[in-house]
N, CA, C and O atoms as a GROMACS GRO file, in nm:
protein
  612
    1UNK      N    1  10.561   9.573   9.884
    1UNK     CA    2  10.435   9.576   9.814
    1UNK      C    3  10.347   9.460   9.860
    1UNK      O    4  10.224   9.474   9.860
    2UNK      N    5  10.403   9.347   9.898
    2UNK     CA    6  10.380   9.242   9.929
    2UNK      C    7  10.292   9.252  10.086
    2UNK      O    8  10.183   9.201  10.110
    3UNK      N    9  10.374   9.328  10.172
    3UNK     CA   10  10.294   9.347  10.264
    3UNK      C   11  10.195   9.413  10.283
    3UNK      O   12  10.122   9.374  10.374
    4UNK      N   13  10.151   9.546  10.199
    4UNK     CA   14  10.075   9.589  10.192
    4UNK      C   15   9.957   9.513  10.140
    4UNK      O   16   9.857   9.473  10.198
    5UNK      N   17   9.988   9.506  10.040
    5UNK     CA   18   9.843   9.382   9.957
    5UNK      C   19   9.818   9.302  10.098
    5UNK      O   20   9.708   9.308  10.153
    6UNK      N   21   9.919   9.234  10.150
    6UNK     CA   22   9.828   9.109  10.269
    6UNK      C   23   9.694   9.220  10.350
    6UNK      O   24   9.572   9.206  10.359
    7UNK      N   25   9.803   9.345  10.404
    7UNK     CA   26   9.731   9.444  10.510
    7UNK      C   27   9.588   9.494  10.468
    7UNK      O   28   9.485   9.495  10.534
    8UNK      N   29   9.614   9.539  10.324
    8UNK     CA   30   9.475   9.533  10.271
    8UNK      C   31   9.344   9.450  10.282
    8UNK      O   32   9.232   9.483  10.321
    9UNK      N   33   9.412   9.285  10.217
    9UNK     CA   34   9.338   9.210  10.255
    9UNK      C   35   9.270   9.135  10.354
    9UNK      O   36   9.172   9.060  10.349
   10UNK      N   37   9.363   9.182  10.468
   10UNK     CA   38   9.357   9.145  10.604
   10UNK      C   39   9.202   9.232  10.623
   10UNK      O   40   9.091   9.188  10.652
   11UNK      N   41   9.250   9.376  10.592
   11UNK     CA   42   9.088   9.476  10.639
   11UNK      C   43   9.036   9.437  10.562
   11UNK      O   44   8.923   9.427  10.611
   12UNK      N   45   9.030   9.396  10.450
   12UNK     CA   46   8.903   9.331  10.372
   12UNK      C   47   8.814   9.241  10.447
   12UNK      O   48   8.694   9.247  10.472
   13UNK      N   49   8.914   9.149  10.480
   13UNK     CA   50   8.785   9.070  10.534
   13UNK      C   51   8.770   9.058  10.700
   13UNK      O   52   8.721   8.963  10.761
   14UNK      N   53   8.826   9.182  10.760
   14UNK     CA   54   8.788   9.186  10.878
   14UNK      C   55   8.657   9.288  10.819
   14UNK      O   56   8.574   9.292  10.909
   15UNK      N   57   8.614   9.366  10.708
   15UNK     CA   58   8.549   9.419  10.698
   15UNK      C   59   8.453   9.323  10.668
   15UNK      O   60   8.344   9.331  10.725
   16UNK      N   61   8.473   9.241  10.594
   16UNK     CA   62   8.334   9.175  10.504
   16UNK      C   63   8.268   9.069  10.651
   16UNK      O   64   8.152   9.037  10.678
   17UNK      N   65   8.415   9.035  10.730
   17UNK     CA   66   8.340   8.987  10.835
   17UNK      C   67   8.255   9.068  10.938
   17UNK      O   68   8.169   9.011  11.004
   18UNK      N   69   8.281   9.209  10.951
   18UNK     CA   70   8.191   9.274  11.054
   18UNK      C   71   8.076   9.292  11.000
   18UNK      O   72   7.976   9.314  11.068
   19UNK      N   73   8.071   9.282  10.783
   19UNK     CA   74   7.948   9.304  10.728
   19UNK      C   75   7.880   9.155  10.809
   19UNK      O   76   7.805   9.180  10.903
   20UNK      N   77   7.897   9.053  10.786
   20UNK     CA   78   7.838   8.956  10.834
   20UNK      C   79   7.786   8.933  10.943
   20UNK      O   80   7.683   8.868  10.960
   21UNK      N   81   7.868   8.994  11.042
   21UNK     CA   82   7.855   8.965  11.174
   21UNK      C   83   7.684   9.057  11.211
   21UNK      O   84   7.573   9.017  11.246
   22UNK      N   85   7.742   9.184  11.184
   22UNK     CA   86   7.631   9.268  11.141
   22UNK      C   87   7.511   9.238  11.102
   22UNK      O   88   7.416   9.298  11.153
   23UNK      N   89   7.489   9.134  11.000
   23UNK     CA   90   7.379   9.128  10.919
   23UNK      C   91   7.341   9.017  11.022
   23UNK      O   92   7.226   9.021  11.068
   24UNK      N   93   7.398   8.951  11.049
   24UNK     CA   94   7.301   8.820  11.134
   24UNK      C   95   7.268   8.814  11.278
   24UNK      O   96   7.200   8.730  11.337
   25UNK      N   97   7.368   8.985  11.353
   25UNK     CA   98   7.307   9.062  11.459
   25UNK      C   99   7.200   9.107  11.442
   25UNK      O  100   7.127   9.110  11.540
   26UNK      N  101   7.148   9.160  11.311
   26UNK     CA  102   7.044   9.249  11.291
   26UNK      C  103   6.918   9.226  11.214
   26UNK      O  104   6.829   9.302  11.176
   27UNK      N  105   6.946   9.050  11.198
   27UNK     CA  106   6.869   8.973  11.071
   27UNK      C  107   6.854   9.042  10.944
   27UNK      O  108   6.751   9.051  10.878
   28UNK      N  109   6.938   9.078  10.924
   28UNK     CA  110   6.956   9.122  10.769
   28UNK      C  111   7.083   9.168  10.717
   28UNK      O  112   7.200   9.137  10.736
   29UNK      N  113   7.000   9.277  10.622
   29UNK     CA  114   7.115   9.407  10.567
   29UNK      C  115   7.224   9.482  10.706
   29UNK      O  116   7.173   9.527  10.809
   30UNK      N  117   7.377   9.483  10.679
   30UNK     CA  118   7.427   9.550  10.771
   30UNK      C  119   7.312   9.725  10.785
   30UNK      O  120   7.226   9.763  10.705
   31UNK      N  121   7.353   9.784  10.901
   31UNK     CA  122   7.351   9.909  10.923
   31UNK      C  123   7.331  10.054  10.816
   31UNK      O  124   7.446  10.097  10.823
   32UNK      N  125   7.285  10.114  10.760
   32UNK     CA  126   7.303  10.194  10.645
   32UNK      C  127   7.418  10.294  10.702
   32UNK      O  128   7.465  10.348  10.603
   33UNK      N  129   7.468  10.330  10.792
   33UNK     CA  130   7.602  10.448  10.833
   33UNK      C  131   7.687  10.292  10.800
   33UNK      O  132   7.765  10.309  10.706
   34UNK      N  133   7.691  10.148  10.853
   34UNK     CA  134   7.798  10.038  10.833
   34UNK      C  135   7.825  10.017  10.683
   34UNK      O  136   7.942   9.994  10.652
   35UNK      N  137   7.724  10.022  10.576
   35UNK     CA  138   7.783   9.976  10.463
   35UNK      C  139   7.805  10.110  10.412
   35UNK      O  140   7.921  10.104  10.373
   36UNK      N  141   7.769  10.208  10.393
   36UNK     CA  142   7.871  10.335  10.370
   36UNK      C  143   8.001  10.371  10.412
   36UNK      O  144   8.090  10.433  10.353
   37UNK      N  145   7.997  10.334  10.492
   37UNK     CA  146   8.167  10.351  10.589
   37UNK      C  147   8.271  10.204  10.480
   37UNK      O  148   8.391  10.201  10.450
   38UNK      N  149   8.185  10.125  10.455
   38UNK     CA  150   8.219   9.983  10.425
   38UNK      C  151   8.290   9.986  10.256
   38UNK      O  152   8.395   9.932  10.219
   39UNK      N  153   8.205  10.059  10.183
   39UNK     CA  154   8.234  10.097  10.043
   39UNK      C  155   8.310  10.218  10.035
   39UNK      O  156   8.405  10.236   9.960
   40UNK      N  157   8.266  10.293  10.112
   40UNK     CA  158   8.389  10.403  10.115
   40UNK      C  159   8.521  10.349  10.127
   40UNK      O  160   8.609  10.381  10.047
   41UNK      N  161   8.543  10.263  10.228
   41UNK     CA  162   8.712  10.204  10.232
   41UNK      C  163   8.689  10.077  10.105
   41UNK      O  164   8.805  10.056  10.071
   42UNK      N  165   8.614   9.999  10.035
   42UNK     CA  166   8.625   9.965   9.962
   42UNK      C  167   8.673  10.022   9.803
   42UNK      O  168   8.734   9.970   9.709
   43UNK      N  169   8.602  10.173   9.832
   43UNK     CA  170   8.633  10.252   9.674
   43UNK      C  171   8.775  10.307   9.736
   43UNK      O  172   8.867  10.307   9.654
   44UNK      N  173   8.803  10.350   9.858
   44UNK     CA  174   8.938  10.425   9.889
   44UNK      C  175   9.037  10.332   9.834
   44UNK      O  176   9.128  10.369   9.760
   45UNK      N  177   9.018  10.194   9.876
   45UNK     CA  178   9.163  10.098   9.812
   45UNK      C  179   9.127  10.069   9.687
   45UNK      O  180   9.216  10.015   9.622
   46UNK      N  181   9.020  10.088   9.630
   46UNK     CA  182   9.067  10.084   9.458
   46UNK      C  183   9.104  10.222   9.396
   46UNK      O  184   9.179  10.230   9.298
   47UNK      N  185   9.074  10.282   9.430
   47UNK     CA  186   9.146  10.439   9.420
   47UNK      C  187   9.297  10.414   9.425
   47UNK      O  188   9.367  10.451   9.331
   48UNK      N  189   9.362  10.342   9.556
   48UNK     CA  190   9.486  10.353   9.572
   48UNK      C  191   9.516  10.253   9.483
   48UNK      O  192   9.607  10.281   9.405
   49UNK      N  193   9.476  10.166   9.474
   49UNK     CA  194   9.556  10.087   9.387
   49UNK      C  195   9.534  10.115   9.209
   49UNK      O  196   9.589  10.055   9.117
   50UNK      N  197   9.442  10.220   9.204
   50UNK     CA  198   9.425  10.235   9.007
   50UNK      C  199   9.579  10.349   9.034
   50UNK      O  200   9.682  10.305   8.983
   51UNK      N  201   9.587  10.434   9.082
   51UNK     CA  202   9.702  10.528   9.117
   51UNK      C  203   9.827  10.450   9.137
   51UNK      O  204   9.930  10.505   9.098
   52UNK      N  205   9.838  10.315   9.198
   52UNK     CA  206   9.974  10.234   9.218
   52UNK      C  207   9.993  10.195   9.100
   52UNK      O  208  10.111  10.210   9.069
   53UNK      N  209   9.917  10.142   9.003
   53UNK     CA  210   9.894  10.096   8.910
   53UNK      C  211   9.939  10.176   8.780
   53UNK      O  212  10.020  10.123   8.702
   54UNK      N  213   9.877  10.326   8.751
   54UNK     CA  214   9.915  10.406   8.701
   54UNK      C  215  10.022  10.470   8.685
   54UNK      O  216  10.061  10.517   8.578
   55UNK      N  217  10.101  10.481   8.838
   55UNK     CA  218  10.221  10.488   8.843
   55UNK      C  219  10.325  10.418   8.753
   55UNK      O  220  10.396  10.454   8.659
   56UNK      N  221  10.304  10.300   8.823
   56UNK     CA  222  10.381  10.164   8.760
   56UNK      C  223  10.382  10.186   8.605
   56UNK      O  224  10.490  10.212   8.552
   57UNK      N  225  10.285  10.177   8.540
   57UNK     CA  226  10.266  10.194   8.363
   57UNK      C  227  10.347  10.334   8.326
   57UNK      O  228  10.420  10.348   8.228
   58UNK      N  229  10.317  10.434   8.427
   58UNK     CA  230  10.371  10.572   8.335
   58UNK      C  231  10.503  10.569   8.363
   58UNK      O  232  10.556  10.652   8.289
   59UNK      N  233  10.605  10.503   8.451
   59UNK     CA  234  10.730  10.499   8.506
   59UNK      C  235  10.771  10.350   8.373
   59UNK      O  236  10.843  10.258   8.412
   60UNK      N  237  10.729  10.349   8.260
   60UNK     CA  238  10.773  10.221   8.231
   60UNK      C  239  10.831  10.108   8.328
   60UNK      O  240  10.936  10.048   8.349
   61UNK      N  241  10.738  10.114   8.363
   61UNK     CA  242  10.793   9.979   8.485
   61UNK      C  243  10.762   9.855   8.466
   61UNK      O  244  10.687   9.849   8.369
   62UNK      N  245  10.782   9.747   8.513
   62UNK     CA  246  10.733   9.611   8.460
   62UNK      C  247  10.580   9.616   8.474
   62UNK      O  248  10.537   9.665   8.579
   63UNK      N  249  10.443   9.549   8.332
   63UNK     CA  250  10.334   9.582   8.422
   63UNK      C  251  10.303   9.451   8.539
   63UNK      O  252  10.228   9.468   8.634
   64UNK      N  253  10.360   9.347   8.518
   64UNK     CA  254  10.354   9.204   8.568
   64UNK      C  255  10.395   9.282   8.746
   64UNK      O  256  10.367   9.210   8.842
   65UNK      N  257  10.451   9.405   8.771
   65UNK     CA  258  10.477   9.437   8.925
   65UNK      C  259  10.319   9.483   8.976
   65UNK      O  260  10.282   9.462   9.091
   66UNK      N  261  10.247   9.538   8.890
   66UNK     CA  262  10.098   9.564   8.944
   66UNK      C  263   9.992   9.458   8.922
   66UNK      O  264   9.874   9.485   8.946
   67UNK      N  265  10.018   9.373   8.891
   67UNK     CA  266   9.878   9.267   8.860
   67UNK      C  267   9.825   9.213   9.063
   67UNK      O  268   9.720   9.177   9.117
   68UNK      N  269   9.960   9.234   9.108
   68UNK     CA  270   9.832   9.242   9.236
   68UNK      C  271   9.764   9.329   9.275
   68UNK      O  272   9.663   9.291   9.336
   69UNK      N  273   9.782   9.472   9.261
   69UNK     CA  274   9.693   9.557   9.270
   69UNK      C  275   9.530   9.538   9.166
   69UNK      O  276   9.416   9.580   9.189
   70UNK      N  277   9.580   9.469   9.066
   70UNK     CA  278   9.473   9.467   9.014
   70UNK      C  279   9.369   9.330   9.043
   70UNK      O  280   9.248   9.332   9.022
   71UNK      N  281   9.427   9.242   9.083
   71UNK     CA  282   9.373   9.155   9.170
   71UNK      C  283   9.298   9.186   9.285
   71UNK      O  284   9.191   9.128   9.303
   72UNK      N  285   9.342   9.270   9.367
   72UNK     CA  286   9.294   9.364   9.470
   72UNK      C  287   9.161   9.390   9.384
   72UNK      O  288   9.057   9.324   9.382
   73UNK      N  289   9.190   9.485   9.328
   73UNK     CA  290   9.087   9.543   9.265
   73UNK      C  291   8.935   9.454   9.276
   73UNK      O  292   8.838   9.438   9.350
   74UNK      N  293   9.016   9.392   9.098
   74UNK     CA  294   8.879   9.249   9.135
   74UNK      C  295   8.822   9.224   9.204
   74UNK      O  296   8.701   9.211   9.183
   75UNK      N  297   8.877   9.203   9.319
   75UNK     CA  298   8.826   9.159   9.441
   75UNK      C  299   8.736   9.224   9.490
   75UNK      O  300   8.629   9.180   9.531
   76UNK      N  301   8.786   9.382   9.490
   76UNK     CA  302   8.690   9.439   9.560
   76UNK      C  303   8.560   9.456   9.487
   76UNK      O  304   8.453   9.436   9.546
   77UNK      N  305   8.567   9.501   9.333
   77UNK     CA  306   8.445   9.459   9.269
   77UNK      C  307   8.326   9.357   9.292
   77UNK      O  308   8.204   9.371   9.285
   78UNK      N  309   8.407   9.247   9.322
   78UNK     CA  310   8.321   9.142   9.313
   78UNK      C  311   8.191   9.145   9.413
   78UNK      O  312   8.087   9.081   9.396
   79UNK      N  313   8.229   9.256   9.547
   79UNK     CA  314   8.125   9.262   9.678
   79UNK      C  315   8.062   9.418   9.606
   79UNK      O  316   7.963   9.428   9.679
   80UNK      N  317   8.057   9.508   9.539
   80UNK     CA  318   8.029   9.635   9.475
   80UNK      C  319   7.899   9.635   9.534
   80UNK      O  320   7.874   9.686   9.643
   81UNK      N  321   7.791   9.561   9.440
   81UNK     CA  322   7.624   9.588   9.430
   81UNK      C  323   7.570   9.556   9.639
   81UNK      O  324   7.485   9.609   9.711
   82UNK      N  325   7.687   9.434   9.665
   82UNK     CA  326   7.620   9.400   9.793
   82UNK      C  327   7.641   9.506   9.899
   82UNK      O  328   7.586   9.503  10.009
   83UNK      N  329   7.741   9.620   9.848
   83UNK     CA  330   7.765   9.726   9.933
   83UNK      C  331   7.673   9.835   9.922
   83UNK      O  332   7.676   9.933   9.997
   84UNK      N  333   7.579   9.818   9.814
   84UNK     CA  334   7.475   9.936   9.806
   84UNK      C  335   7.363   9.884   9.869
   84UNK      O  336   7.268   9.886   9.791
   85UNK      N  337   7.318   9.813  10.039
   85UNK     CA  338   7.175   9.761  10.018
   85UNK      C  339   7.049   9.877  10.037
   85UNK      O  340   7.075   9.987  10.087
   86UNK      N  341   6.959   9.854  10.007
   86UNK     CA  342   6.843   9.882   9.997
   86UNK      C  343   6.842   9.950  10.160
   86UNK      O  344   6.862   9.871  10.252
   87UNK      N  345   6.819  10.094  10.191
   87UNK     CA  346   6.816  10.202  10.294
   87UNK      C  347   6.972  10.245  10.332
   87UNK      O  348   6.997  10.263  10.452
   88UNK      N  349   7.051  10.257  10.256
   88UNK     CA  350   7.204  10.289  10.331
   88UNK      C  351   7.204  10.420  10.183
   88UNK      O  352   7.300  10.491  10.155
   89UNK      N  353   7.078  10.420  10.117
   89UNK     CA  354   7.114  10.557  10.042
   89UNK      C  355   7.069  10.703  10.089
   89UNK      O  356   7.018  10.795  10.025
   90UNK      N  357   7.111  10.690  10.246
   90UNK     CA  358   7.077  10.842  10.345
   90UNK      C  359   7.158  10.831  10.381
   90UNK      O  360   7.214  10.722  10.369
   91UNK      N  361   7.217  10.937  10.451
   91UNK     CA  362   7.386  10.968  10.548
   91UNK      C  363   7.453  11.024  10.401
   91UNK      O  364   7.419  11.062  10.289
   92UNK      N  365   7.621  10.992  10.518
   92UNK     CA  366   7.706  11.020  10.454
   92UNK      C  367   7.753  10.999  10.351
   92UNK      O  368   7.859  10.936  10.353
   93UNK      N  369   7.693  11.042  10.207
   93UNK     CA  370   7.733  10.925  10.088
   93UNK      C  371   7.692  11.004   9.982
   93UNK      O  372   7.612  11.095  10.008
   94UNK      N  373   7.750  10.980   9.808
   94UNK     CA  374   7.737  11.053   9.697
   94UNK      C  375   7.655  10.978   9.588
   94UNK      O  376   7.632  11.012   9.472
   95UNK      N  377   7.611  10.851   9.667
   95UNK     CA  378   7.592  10.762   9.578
   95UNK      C  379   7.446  10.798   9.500
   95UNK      O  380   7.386  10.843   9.597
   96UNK      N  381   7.367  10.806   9.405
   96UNK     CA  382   7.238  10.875   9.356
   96UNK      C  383   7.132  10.781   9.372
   96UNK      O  384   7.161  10.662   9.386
   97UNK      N  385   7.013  10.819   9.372
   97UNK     CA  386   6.913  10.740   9.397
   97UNK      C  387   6.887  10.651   9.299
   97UNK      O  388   6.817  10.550   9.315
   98UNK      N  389   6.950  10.689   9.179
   98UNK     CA  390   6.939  10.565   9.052
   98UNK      C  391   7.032  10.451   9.049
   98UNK      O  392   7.046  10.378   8.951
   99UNK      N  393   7.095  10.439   9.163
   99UNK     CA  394   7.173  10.272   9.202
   99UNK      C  395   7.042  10.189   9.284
   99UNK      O  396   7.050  10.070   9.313
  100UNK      N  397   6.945  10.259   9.310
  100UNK     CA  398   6.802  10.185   9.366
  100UNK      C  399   6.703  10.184   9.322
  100UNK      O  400   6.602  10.121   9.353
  101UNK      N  401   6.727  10.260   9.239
  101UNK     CA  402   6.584  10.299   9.170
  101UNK      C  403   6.601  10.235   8.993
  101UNK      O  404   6.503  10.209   8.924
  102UNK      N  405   6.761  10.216   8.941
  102UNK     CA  406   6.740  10.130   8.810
  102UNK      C  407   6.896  10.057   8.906
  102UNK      O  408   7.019  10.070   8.904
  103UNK      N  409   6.803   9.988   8.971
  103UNK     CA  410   6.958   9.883   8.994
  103UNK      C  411   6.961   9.762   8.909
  103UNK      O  412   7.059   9.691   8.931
  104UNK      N  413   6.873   9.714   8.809
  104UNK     CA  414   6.992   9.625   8.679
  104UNK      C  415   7.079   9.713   8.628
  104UNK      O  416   7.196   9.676   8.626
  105UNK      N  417   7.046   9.862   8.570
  105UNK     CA  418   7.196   9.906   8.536
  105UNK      C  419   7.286   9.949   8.635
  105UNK      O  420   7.396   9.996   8.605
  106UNK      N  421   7.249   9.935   8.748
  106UNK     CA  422   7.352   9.977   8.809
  106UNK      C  423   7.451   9.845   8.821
  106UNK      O  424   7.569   9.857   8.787
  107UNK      N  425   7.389   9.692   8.882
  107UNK     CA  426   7.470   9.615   8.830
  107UNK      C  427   7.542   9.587   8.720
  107UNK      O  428   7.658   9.548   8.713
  108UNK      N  429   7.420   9.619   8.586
  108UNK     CA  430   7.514   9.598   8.464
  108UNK      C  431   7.659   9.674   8.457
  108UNK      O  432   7.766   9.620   8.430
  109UNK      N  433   7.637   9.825   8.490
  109UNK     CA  434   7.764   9.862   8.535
  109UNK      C  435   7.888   9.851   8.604
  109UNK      O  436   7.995   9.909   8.584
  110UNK      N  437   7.849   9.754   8.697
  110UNK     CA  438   7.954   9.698   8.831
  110UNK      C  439   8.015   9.584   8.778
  110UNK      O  440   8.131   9.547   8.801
  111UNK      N  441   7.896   9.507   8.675
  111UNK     CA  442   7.975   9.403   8.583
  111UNK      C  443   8.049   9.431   8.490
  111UNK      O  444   8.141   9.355   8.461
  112UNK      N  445   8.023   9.558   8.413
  112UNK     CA  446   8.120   9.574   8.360
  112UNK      C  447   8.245   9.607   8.420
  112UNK      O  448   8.341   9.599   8.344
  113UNK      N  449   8.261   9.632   8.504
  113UNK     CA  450   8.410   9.736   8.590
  113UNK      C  451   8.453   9.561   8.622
  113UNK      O  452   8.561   9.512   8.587
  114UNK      N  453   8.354   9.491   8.689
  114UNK     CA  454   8.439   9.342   8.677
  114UNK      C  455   8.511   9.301   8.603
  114UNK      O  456   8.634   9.305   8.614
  115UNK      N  457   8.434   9.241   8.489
  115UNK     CA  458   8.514   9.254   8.386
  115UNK      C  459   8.638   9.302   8.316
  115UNK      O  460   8.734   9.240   8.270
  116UNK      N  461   8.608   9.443   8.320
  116UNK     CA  462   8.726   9.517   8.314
  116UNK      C  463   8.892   9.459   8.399
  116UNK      O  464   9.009   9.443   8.363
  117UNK      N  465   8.819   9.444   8.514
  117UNK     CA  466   8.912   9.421   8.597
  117UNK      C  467   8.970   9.311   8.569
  117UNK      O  468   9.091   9.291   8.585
  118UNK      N  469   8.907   9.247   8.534
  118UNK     CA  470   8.964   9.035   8.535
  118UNK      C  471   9.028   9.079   8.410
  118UNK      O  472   9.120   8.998   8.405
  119UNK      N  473   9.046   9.179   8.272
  119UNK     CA  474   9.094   9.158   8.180
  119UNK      C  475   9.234   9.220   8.192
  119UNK      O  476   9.334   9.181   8.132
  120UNK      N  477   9.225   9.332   8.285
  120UNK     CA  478   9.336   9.421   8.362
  120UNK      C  479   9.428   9.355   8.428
  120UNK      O  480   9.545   9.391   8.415
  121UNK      N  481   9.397   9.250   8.508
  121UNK     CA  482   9.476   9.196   8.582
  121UNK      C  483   9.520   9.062   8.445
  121UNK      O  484   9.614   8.990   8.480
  122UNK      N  485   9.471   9.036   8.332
  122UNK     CA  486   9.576   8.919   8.292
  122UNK      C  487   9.670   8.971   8.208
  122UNK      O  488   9.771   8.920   8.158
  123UNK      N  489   9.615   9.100   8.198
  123UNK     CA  490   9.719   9.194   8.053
  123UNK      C  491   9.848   9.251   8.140
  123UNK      O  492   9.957   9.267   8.086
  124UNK      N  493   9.823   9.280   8.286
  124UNK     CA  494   9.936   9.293   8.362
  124UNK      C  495  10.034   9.211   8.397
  124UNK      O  496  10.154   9.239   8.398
  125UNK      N  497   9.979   9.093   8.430
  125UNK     CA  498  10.034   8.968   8.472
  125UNK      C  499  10.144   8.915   8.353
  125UNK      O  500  10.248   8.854   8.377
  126UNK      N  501  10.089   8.958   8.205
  126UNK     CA  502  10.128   8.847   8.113
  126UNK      C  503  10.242   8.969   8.045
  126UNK      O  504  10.282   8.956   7.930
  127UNK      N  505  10.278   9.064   8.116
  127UNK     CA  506  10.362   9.163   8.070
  127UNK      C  507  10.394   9.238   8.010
  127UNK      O  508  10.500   9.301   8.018
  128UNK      N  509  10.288   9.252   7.917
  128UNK     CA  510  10.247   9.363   7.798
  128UNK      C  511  10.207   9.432   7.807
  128UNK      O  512  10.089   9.444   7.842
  129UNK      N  513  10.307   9.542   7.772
  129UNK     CA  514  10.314   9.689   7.829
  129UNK      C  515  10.226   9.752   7.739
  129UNK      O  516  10.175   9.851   7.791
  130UNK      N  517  10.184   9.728   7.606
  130UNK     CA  518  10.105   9.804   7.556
  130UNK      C  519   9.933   9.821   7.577
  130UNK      O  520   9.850   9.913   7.582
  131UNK      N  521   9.936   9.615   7.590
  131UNK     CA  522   9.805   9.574   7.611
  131UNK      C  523   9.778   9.594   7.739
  131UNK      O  524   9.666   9.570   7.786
  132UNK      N  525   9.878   9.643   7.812
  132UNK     CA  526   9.848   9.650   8.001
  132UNK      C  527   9.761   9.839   8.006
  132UNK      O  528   9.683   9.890   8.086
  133UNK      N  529   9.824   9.889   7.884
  133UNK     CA  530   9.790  10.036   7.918
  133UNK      C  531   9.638  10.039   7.822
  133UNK      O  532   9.536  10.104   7.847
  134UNK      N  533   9.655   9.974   7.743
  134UNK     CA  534   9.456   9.963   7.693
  134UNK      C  535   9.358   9.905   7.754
  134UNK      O  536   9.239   9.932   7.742
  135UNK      N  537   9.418   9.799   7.840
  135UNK     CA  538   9.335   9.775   7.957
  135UNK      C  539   9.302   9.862   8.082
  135UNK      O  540   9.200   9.858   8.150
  136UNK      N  541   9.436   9.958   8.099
  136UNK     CA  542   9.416  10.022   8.183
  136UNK      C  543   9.309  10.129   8.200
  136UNK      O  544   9.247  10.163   8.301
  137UNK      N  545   9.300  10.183   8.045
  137UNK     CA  546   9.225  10.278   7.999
  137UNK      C  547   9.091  10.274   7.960
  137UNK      O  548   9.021  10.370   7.928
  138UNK      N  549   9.044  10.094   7.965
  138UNK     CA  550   8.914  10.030   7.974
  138UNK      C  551   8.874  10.042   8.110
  138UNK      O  552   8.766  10.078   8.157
  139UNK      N  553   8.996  10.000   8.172
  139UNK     CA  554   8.893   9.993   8.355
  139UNK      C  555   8.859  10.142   8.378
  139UNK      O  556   8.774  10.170   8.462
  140UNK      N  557   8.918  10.235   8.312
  140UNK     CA  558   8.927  10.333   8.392
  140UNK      C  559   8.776  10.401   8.310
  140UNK      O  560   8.713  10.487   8.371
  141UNK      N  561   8.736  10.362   8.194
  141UNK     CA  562   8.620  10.372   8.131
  141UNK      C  563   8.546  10.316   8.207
  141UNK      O  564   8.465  10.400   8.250
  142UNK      N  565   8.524  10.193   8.259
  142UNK     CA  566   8.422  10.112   8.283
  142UNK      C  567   8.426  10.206   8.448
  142UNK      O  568   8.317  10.200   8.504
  143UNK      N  569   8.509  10.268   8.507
  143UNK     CA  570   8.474  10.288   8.645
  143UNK      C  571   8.385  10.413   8.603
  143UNK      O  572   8.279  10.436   8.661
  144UNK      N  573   8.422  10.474   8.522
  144UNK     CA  574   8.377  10.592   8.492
  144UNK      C  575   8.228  10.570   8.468
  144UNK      O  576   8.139  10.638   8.518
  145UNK      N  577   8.213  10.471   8.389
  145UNK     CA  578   8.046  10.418   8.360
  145UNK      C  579   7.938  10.400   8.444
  145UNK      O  580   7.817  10.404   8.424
  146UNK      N  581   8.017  10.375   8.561
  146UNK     CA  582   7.941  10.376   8.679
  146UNK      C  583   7.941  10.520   8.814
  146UNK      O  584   7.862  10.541   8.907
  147UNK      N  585   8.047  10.585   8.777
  147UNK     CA  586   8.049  10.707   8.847
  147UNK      C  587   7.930  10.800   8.808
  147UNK      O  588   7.854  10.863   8.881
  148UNK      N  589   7.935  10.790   8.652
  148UNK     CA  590   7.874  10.910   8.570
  148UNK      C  591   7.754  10.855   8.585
  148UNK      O  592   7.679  10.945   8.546
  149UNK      N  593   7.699  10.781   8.610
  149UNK     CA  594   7.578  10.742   8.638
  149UNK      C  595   7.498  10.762   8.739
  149UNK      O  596   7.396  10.831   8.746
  150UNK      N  597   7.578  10.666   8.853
  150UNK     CA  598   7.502  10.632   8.960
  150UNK      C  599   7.658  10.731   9.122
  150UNK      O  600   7.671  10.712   9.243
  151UNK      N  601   7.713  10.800   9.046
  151UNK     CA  602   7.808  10.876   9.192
  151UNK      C  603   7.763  11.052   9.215
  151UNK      O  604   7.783  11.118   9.113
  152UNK      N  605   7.729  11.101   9.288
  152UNK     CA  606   7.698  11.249   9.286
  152UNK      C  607   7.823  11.304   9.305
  152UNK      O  608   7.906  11.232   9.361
  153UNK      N  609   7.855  11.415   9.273
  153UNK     CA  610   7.991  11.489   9.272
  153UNK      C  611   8.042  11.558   9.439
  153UNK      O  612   8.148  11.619   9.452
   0.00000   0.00000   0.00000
């Protein structure tokens, strides 16, 4: 499990570094096909890890074995809004025109899923299996808050 989380994080920030590299090739915002491609593998590994996660809780399993997935998570939250910039809402993508057009709620939304997350990962960590599965069922609200909003089907 251990290795995976590094491998993850490894493409994380070979990703966040090509966002960079990108943006100061191009004096700005990466590419609009680059940060779509960019959040797509950003939402793909929180996908995998709410599912590793889920696993873990419905297998009564320790929840203190997923708090790095949910760390993961966090993490990836924390870059969310900077992955939507301003012209990357054409191409390949589900995302709706109201993540640009009312983007305070769309952040307010991304803060909440933060949130969520930072409370997910201490209810896992601290081993409580009950409080790990009401947290679970908050993040999974708060992602939802932002799907139902601002994701096209």
């Amino acid at each position: 499990m251990r290795t995976r989380w590094l491998a993850t994080a490894a493409a994380l920030a070979l990703l966040v570094g090509l966002g960079d590299a990108l943006a100061q090739a191009s004096g700005g915002a990466p590419a609009p096909g680059d940060a779509i491609a960019a959040r797509k593998t950003a939402m793909k590994t929180m996908q995998g890890d709410i599912e590793a996660i889920k696993k873990i809780l419905d297998a009564g399993g320790s929840p203190s074995e997923a708090a790095p997935r949910a760390a993961e998570i966090h993490q990836q939250l924390t870059n969310v809004p900077a992955l939507f910039p301003a012209g990357s809402e054409q191409g390949d993508t589900k995302a709706l025109p109201a993540v640009w057009s009312d983007r305070a709620g769309f952040e307010r939304a991304s803060a909440n899923a933060l949130a969520a997350s930072e409370k997910l990962q201490a209810t896992l960590a601290s081993g409580d299996a009950g409080a790990s599965a009401t947290a679970f069922r908050e993040m999974g609200a708060a992602c939802g808050g932002c799907h139902r909003n601002y994701r096209g089907r």
